[in-house]
Structure formats: structure tokens, C-alpha cells
C-alpha positions, 0 to 999 in steps of 0.5 A, a space after each residue: 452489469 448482469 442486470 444491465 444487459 439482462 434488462 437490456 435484452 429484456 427490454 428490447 425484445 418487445 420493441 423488436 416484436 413491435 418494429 415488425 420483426 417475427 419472434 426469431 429475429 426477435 429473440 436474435 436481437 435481444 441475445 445480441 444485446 445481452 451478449 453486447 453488453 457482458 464483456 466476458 473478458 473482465 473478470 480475468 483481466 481485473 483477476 490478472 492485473 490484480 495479480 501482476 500488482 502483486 508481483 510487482 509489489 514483492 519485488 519492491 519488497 512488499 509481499 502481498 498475501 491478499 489480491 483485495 488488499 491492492 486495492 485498499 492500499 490506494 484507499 489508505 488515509 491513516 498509518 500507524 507506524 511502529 518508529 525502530 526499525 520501519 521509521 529508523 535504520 534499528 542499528 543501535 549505536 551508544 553515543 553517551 553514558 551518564 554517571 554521577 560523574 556526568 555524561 561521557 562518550 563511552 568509547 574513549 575509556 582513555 579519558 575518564 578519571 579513574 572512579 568515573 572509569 570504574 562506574 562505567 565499566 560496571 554499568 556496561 558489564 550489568 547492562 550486558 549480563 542483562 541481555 538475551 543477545 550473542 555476539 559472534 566470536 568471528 567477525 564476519 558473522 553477523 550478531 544475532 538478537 535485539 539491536 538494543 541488546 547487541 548495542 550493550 554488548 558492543 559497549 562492554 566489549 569496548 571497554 574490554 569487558 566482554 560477556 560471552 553467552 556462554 559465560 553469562 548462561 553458566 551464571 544466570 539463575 533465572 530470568 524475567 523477560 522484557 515485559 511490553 507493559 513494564 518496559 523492563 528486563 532483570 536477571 538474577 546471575 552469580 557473579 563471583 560468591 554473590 547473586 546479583 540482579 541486574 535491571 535494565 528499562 526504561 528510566 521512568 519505570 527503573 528509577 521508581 524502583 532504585 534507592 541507592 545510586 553509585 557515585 564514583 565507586 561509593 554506594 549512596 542513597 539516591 536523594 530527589 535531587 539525583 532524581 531530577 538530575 536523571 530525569 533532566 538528562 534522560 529529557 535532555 538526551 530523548 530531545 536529541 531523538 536518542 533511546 535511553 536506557 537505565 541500569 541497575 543492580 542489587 547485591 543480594 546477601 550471601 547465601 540469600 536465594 533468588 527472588 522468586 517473583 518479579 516483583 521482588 527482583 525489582 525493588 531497592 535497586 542500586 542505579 548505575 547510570 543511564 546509557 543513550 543510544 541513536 538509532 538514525 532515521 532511514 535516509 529514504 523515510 523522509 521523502 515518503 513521509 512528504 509523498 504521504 502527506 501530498 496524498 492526503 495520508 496522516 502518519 501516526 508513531 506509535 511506539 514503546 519509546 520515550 514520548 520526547 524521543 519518538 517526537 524527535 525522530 518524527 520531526 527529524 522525518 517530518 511527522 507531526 511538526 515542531 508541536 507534535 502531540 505526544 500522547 503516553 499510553 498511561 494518558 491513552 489508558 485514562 481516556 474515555 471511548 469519546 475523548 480518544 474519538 475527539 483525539 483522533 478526529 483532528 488533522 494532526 498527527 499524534 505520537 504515542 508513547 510508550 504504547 502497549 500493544 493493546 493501546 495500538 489495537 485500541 487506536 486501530 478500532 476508533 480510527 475505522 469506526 471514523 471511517 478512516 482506512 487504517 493501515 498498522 505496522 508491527 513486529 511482536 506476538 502482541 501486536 497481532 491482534 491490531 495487525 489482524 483489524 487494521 484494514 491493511 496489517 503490516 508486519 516486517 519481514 526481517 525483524 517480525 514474528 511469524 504470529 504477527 506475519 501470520 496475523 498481517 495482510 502484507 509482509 516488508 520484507 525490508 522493514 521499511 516505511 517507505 516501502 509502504 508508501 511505494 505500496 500505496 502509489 503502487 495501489 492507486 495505480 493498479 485501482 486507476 488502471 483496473 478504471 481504466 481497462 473497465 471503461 476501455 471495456 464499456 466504451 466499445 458496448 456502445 458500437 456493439 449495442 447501437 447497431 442492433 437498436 438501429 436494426 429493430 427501430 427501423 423494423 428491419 429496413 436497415 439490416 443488421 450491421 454486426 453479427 453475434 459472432 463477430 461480438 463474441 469475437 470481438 469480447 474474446 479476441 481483440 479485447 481481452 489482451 489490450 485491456 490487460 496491457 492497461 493494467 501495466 500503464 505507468 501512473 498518471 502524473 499528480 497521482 500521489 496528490 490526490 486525497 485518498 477515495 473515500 471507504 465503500 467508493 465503487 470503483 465505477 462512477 457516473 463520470 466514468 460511465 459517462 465519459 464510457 458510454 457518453 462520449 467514447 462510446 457514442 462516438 465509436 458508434 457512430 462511426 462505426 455507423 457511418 462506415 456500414 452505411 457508407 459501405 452498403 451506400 456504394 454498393 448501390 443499397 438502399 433502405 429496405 433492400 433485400 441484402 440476405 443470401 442469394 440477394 444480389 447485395 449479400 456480399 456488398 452486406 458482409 462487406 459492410 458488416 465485416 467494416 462494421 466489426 473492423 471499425 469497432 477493433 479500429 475504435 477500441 484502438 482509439 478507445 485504449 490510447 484515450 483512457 490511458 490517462 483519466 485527466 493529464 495529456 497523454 504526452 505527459 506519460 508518453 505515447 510508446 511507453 505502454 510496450 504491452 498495450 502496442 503489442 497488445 494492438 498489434 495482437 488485435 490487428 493481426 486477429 482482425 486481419 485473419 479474420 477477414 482473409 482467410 477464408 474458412 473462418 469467414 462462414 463462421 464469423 460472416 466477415 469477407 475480404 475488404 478493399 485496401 479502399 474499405 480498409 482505409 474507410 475506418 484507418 482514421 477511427 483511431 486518431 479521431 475517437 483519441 484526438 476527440 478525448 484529448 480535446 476533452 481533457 484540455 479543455 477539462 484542465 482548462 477549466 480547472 486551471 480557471 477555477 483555481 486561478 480565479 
């Protein structure tokens, strides 16, 4: 823009000196064009609007850490979300056990047989020594810790055997934390005159590990054929969109010390059985899932669960279909850099499972080198390295670390997906409407910029209709407000049924220039035009009158200039209501709903209005007072500078509707 209207004047000052004008005027001119053609007031208004999307965004309980990130919010094509808790409500809930006895509801003790009783209760009581959660003794305080682990003690407490936190840390020996990429927990506690390990994890990973089972109270190895009743109840229960857990322990002998490594603790362990909790999807994700999809967004899972489990909960929000592929992070792990890009170049949405964090950063780094705006969900310490490189890090507010909030560009502070897509809407709106305040802005160059061309063409004959101080005016005084009142237009229908812009896209265009400068702007110009001649007309001048200070036409001319500026602010009105919407009828959003864009105009006419009659400041800016008459010249600006543009639009949709419907 600065090289626009430094060529400008550039330009122009050799076809004033040829048009007959002495060096001064000369020079005049080529200012007034350079001045014309900077709109000084854009960069606070992007900056402003900018921010005020931000703070509308932390109310919807996005917390926006980078103004730049609005923008590339409405540029979004893939999201990769995490499932528990930004996909589902992480309120975990066991639903059913399963023992050698079979599947149970764990909370109804009354109706098991006895040994199967007895193997439950000792699955729940391993499963809750095995945990790093407390659970309050008053209930009306909330439990602290992972909502899986609150959900075991749940259970255990149930069926009446509670482990309180300080009864499992008097009797924890060491621990071996959960480990992302082994999906397993163990602890070594003295529980009674034994050291006992306790496991718990992901059954694929703790059955390899197990060589006994316990069957109605009695030890036993474990056959395959108990192996494959486990894996076909674990499939059975992860079909049914429930997390499953297995558990296990092992006795060490009496005076044995605890294991000193982890690989130690986990070996020739004793299952006890498999524990399914559900964790139901957010009642909200399922429409936001639809609205991304009309916007052209894909929706990966990728998550640490069970692949069949993932893939229910995605089909039950709508990722992905009935054939979702399911991708595991071992099968992650075995592609080549080129088959991960084939994988990810399709319009299918992929869940992958039993992902490690490095998978994640992984997946994040072949999206964008596709050219794909990448946003990534995540909690954890692990995932900060993908938050950090995605183009849009997500992390959640209440379940996230402070490494992965540090590492994110935006902050949930609800932990919901359909907060993301609410952000996204709520970045191709901003992005529209900083459109839409930049063309407001360059439409009312052109008025600006013809007066001075008509000045030096005619070599002076046609005096100067506008004035630099009455542009400065004009840049600084009616048009900062109401372009920044067009940052708070509501969206435009059918804006979450667009395909994302593509990555690098400028936010101006040749349509939008040319709707600016070649229709808006032309018309506001000639308009503007035809009321300063019209003006000097009936004042009785003619070309080549003298109209300058002590000329008997030199109030006529400051007339006439002042219904020049006056017929701009009256087009900028026009100018405002016309690119409220880029393609639909202004009436589909509503005339008045733009409260600050009226207060906005309302600033603009009462500026205009004290510029033109009161007195002191008429030497400063060369404006005068105008008849109701002069006035009423440039009343019709407005309606006629917004109706030209609505014909514009129906006929634009008149046309698409053809071509669709043909």
C-alpha cells in the first residue's frame, strides 16, 4: 500500500508539471495523492479488531495467547484431537468387570456367586492400590486426580473396600509411573506380611506379561484359550465405545525385596480380570464435528486408547464413518516418511491409536509439509513438542500441564472440541470482516484520488475539489470509527460452508480490489464529482473561472469543496452498509443489528456537521456552511452507492444459482 501511493504521487507529479501547473501546485498535488491513498487509520483498526476477537474468544472460553492466531484459525483445514476429555465428558464410569466367572455389573455385589464376588473385590481393591488418585472423605469435595483412577477407586469403595490415600502411601514401596509408550502403571505395596505388585494397563500390553490367571479364588495358568476369551471380550467391550482396563498382581515370596527395575515388576504376573469404563461423548461435539465438516475441515483422533474403542466414540460424534481407519502407533511406527504422506493425502479421517506423543508430532509434521493448516489438541508434558509445531497448539485449560499450556497457542478453558470449532467460526468472521473494514477503507480512496486527477488533467481549469486537510479529515475523523464498528458485523450466512482459504492466501485480492476500487470506489467518485460541479455550476462558474481568495466565486468554491468532502463521508456511509456482506442480501443479516457501525455513522455525521458550521475550524480545514439545499445534494449518496451494490450481489447469486442449477 506504501508503494502504491508513493508511486502514485511519484507518477503524477510530471503530469501535473505537463498539465500547466507551476512546481507548488505540483508537488501540492502529488502530496494529496500520497496522502489519499495511505488510510493512516488501518493499522489500529486491524490491531483493534484483532484484539476484540480475542476477547470474545476467552469468553467462549478460548484463550487466545497470539493476535496472529485469529487469523489462522478461519485458515484451519485438519484437526487432530486427543478423544478423553476434548471429544468425550472424561467422567469415567465402570460399567462392567470380567472375570473367569464372566462379565458382571460391578455394582450390584448382591448378585454375584460367592468366588466370583471374591475375584472381583480383589481386582477392585489391586486396581485401587495402583492409583495416584484421592478420594475425599467429604462429599462435597471434589476428587482430585485422573479420572480413570478416580473411577477404580469409585469401584472399590463400592464394593466396600476403600483405599484411602494414606493407607495406600504407608504401604507403597516404590512406584513405576505410567509410561505413555508402555500404557502401563505397577506399584510394589506390603499388603499385610507380603510384598505385592499391582499392575494395571492396557490389555494388549499387561496380558503378554501375565502367566497365571485367578478363577474363582484358584491360581492357574493362563491357557491361550483364556487368552483369546480376553482379547474377545476386550474387542467386545472396546466395540461398545468403552475404555478397558486390565489388571494384575504378583505375590513376591516372603522376605523377597522389591524389584528393582521395571522390567522386573512386570513379568509372570497373575490376571485378575479386565474393568470397562464409559466415558460418554460431549452432547455439543457431535454438531461441531458436522459444522467442521460443512467448513471443509478433517477431523483426526489420535489418542493412547484401544483403536476399536477410539473408532466407536468417533463414529458415535461422527469422525470418520462406519469404515474409519484405524491406524495403531506400532503400524505408525513402521511407516516409511512416504507411505505416512500417501496415508494422510486421502479425504478420509483417520484414528490413530495407541499413539505415543512423538507419533502426534510426527503426524503434525507431514500434514504441514502437505500444506495442510494444522491445528493439535493436548494435555500432557509429551505433547508440547507437536503443540509447539502445529500451526494452531491447543491445550486444555483444566485437565492440561502448564508445559503443554506454555507450549500452545490457544488454551480451552473448558476442554471442549466444540470450543475449537466455535474458535474457527469465530476466525473466519474476524478475517471477513478485517475484508471488510480494508475494502470500506480502499473503496473511499478512489473519491479521494479522482478529484486531484481531474485537477491536474484539465491543467487547472477545474479547480481543486477536495482539499488535504479536508482528506486528513476524512482518514482520521469519520473513517477510523466505522470501519472498526465493521469489525463487530455478526457472520455472514453460509460461512461455515466454505472450504478453508488456502495457506499464504493475502487477505486482499483482485475481486476485492476490484469490487473496492472498481465499483464502489468509481461510483463514490463520480458522485462526489457531480456534486462539486453541480455546486460551482449554480454559482454561475464556469471552466477556467478564477475561484481562489478575493475571486468573486471563492465562497461559491469552498461551498462546493465542503459538498465534495461532505458527499465522500455521505458515500462512506453507502460504502459501510454495502460491504457488510461480501456475497448474501444485506436483509439476511439485518440492517440495524451492527449497533456500533450506527453509532459509528452517527460519530461521522456529527464530525461532519462540526466541521461545516462552526466557524473556527472552517480556516483550518477550508470547509463553509451549506444550505439545507447543498445538504440535500448528497442526502441520496448513501442509498444510491448500497442499492448499486446489492444489484451487484443478486445478480452475482443469480448467476450462481444458474450455474448450479444447470
Amino acid at each position: 500500500m506504501a508503494s502504491v501511493a508513493v508511486g502514485f504521487g511519484i507518477a503524477f507529479l510530471p503530469l501535473g508539471l505537463l498539465a500547466g501547473l507551476g512546481w507548488a501546485a505540483a508537488i501540492s498535488f502529488a502530496i494529496g495523492l500520497l496522502v489519499a491513498n495511505v488510510p493512516e487509520g488501518l493499522l489500529p483498526t486491524i490491531t483493534l479488531s484483532l484484539a476484540v476477537g480475542v476477547r470474545d474468544l476467552a469468553r467462549r472460553g478460548a484463550v487466545v495467547k497470539r493476535l496472529s492466531a485469529v487469523e489462522t484459525l478461519g485458515s484451519t483445514t485438519v484437526i487432530c484431537t486427543d478423544k478423553t476429555g476434548t471429544l468425550t465428558e472424561n467422567r469415567m464410569r465402570v460399567t462392567s468387570v470380567w472375570t473367569c466367572a464372566g462379565s458382571a455389573d460391578p455394582h450390584a455385589p448382591a448378585q454375584d456367586e460367592q468366588a466370583a464376588k471374591a475375584d472381583i473385590d480383589l481386582m477392585a481393591r489391586a486396581a485401587a492400590l495402583c492409583t495416584n488418585a484421592e478420594l475425599p472423605q467429604d462429599a462435597a469435595v471434589k476428587a482430585s486426580g485422573d479420572p480413570t483412577e478416580i473411577a477404580l477407586l469409585e469401584l472399590a469403595a463400592d464394593r466396600g473396600h476403600t483405599v484411602t490415600a494414606a493407607e495406600r502411601e504407608s504401604g507403597r514401596q516404590s512406584v513405576f509411573h505410567f509410561d505413555s509408550r508402555l500404557k502401563l502403571m505397577t506399584t510394589v505395596d506390603q499388603d499385610g506380611r507380603l510384598l505385592t505388585i499391582h499392575a494395571k494397563g492396557a490389555p494388549e500390553e499387561l496380558l503378554p506379561r501375565c502367566t497365571e490367571v485367578m478363577d474363582r479364588g484358584v491360581v492357574r495358568p493362563l491357557t491361550d484359550a483364556d487368552r483369546l476369551e480376553v482379547t474377545g471380550v476386550m474387542n467386545g467391550y472396546a466395540r461398545d465405545g468403552l475404555r478397558v482396563l486390565a489388571v494384575a498382581q504378583r505375590c513376591l515370596a516372603k522376605g523377597s525385596a522389591a524389584p528393582a527395575s521395571r522390567e522386573e515388576a512386570e513379568r509372570e504376573l497373575r490376571l485378575l480380570g479386565l474393568v470397562a469404563m464409559a466415558d460418554p461423548p460431549r452432547a455439543q461435539v457431535p454438531a461441531a464435528i458436522a459444522s467442521a465438516h460443512h467448513a471443509g475441515i478433517r477431523v483426526n483422533v489420535v489418542t493412547g486408547d484401544n483403536g476399536v474403542t477410539a473408532a466407536a466414540i468417533a463414529r458415535q460424534v461422527g469422525i470418520g464413518g462406519p469404515d474409519a481407519r484405524i491406524v495403531t502407533g506400532p503400524e505408525l511406527d513402521a511407516m516409511s516418511e512416504h507411505d505416512l504422506d500417501d496415508l494422510l493425502a486421502g479425504d478420509g479421517e483417520i484414528v490413530f491409536a495407541r499413539s505415543s506423543p512423538g507419533t502426534k508430532l510426527r503426524i503434525t509434521d507431514a500434514l504441514r509439509a502437505k500444506g495442510q493448516v494444522v491445528a493439535v489438541t493436548g494435555d500432557g508434558v509429551n505433547d508440547a513438542p507437536a503443540l509447539r509445531r502445529a500451526d494452531i497448539g491447543i491445550a486444555m485449560g483444566r485437565s492440561g500441564t502448564d508445559v503443554a499450556r506454555e507450549a500452545s497457542t490457544m488454551v480451552l478453558t473448558d476442554d471442549d472440541f466444540a470450543t475449537i470449532i466455535a474458535a474457527v467460526q469465530a476466525g473466519r468472521r474476524i478475517y471477513d470482516n478485517i475484508r471488510k473494514f480494508i475494502m470500506y477503507i480502499f473503496a473511499h480512496a478512489v473519491p479521494e484520488v479522482v478529484p486531484f486527477l481531474v485537477f491536474a488533467l484539465s491543467g487547472g481549469k477545474i479547480p481543486l475539489p477536495i482539499t488535504v486537510m479536508q482528506i486528513l479529515a476524512i482518514d482520521l475523523g469519520t473513517d477510523t470509527l466505522p470501519a472498526l464498528a465493521l469489525s463487530r458485523e455478526p457472520a455472514e450466512p453460509g460461512l461455515m460452508n466454505r472450504p478453508p482459504r488456502k495457506r499464504g492466501q493475502g487477505v486482499i485480492s483482485a475481486r476485492m480490489l476490484a469490487r473496492a476500487w472498481g465499483f464502489l470506489g468509481v461510483i463514490s467518485a463520480l458522485l462526489v464529482m457531480a456534486g462539486f460541479l453541480f455546486t460551482l455550476w449554480r454559482a454561475g462558474w464556469h471552466p477556467g473561472d478564477a475561484t481562489g481568495v478575493g475571486s468573486p466565486l471563492h465562497e461559491a468554491y469552498r461551498q462546493a469543496t465542503t459538498v465534495s468532502w461532505l458527499g465522500i463521508v455521505a458515500c462512506q456511509v453507502g460504502t459501510a452498509f454495502a460491504v457488510r456482506t461480501g456475497h448474501a442480501s444485506l436483509r439476511s443479516v439485518g440492517v440495524l443489528t451492527n449497533k456500533p457501525l450506527l453509532g459509528a455513522i452517527g460519530f461521522a455525521l456529527a464530525f461532519a456537521a462540526v466541521l461545516i458550521y462552526v466557524p473556527a475550524l472552517h480556516g483550518l480545514f477550508g470547509t463553509e456552511d451549506l444550505s439545507l439545499a447543498q445538504v440535500a445534494t448528497v442526502l441520496p449518496f448513501p442509498f444510491i452507492v448500497w442499492g448499486a451494490d446489492e444489484i451487484r450481489r443478486w445478480l452475482r447469486r443469480r448467476r450462481a444459482t444458474g450455474t448450479t442449477s444447470a
